[in-house]
C-alpha positions as CSV (number, residue, x, y, z in Angstrom):
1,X,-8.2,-19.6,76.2
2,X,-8.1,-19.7,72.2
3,X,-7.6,-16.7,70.7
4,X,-10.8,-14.6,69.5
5,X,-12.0,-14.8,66.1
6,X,-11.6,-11.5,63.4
7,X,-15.3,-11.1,62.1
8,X,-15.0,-10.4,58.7
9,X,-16.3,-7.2,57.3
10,X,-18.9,-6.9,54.0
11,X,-16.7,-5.6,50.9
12,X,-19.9,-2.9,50.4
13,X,-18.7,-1.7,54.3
14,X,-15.2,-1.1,53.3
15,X,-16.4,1.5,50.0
16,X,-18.3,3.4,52.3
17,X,-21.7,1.7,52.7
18,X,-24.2,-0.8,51.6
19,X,-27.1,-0.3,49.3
20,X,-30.2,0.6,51.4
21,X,-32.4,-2.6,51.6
22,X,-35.7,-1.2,50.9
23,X,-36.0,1.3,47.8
24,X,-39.4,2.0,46.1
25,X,-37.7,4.4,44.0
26,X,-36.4,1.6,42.0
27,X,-40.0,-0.1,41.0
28,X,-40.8,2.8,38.6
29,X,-38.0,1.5,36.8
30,X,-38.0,-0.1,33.2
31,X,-35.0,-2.3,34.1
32,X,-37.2,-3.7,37.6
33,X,-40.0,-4.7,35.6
34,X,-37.4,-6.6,33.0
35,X,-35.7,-8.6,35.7
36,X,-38.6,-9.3,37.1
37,X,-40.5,-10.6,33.8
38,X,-36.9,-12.7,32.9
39,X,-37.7,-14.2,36.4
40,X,-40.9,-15.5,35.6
41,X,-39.9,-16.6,32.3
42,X,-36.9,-18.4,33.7
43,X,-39.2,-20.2,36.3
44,X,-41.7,-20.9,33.8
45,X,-38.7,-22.3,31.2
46,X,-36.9,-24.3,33.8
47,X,-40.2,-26.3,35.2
48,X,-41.7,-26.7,31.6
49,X,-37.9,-27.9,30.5
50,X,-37.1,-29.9,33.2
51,X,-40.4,-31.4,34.0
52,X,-40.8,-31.8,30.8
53,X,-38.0,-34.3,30.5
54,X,-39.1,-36.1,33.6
55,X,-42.4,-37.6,32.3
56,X,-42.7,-40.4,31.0
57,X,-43.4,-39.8,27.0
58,X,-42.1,-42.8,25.7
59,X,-43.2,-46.7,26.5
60,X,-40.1,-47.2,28.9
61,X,-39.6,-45.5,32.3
62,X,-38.1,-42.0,32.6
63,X,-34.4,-42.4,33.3
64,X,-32.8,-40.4,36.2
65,X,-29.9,-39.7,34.1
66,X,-32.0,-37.8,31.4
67,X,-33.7,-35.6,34.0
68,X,-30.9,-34.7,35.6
69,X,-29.5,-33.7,32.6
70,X,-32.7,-31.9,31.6
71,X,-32.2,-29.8,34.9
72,X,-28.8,-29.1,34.9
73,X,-28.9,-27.7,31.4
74,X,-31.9,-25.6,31.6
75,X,-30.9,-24.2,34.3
76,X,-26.9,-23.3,32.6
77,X,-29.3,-22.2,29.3
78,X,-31.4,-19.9,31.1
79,X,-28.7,-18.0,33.4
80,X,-26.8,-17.8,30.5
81,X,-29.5,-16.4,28.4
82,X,-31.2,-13.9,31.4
83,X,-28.3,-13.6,34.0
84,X,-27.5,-10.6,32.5
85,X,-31.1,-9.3,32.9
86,X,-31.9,-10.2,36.5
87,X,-29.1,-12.3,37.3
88,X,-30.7,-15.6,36.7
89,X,-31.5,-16.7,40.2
90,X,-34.9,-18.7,38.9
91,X,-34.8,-20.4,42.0
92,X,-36.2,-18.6,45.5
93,X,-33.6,-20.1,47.5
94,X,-30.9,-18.4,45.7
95,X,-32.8,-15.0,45.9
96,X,-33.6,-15.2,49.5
97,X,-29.9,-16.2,50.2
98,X,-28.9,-12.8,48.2
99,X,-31.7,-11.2,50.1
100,X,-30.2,-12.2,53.9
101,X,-26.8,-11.4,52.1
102,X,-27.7,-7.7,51.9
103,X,-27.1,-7.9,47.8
104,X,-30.7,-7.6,46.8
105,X,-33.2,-5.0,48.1
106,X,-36.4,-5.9,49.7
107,X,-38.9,-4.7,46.9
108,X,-36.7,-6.9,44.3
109,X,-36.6,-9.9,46.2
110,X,-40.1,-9.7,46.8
111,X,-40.5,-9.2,42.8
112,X,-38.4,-11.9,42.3
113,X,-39.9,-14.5,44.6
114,X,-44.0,-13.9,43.4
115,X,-42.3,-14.0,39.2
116,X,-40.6,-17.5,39.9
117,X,-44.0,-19.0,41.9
118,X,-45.8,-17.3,39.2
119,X,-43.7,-18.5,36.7
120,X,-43.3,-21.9,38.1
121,X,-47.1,-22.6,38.3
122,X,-47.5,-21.3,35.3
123,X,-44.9,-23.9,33.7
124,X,-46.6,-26.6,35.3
125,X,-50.3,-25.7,34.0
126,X,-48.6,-25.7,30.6
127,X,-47.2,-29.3,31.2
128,X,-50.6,-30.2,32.8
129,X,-52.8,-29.0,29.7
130,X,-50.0,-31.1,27.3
C-alpha cells in the first residue's frame, strides 16, 4: 500500500488565518473603487489594443505573428502599468482562479469580473464605431 500523501497547508493558515471571503466593509473603500475602475480600463485597453492589431487595416492579411505580439504586450503594458493598483488580472480566468484560491474576497472578485466584461464590451464598441 503506497504511502499516504502530506496535504499541503495554505501559507495564510500557518500566520494564524485567512482573510474572510466576503467583506462589505471594504466596498466603501476609495482604494476598491480604484482597482475596480483600473480593471475596466485594463479590459477595455487590452481588447481595443489587441483587437486592434488583429484587423485587417492594411491591403494584405493580418499576420498571426503581429497579433500575438499585439496581445502579449498589452497585456505585460497594462500589468505593468495597473498591477500595482488591482493587480492586473484583466482577464476573469485569472480572477476566478485567485477567487477559488482564497486570495481575493467575494465582493472584489465580483467587482472585478462585471469591470473586465464591462470594460471588454466597451473596447470592442470602440473598435466597432472605428
Amino acid at each position: 500500500m503506497p504511502a499516504p500523501v502530506p496535504m499541503r497547508v495554505p501559507p495564510c493558515w500557518q500566520q494564524g488565518g485567512c482573510r474572510p471571503l466576503c467583506t462589505m466593509r471594504e466596498m466603501r473603500s476609495a482604494s476598491f473603487w480604484r482597482a475596480i475602475f483600473a480593471e475596466f480600463l485594463g479590459s477595455l485597453l487590452y481588447v481595443l489594443l489587441g483587437l486592434g492589431a488583429s484587423l485587417r487595416w492594411a491591403a494584405g492579411p493580418p499576420g498571426a505573428l503581429g497579433a500575438a505580439l499585439a496581445f502579449g504586450l498589452a497585456q505585460a503594458m497594462l500589468v505593468q502599468a495597473l498591477g500595482h493598483v488591482s493587480g492586473g488580472h484583466i482577464n476573469p480566468a485569472v480572477t476566478v482562479a485567485f477567487l477559488l484560491a482564497a486570495q481575493l474576497s467575494l465582493p472584489r472578485a465580483l467587482g472585478y469580473l462585471l469591470a473586465q466584461l464591462l470594460g471588454a464590451l466597451a473596447g470592442a464598441g470602440l473598435l466597432y464605431g472605428v
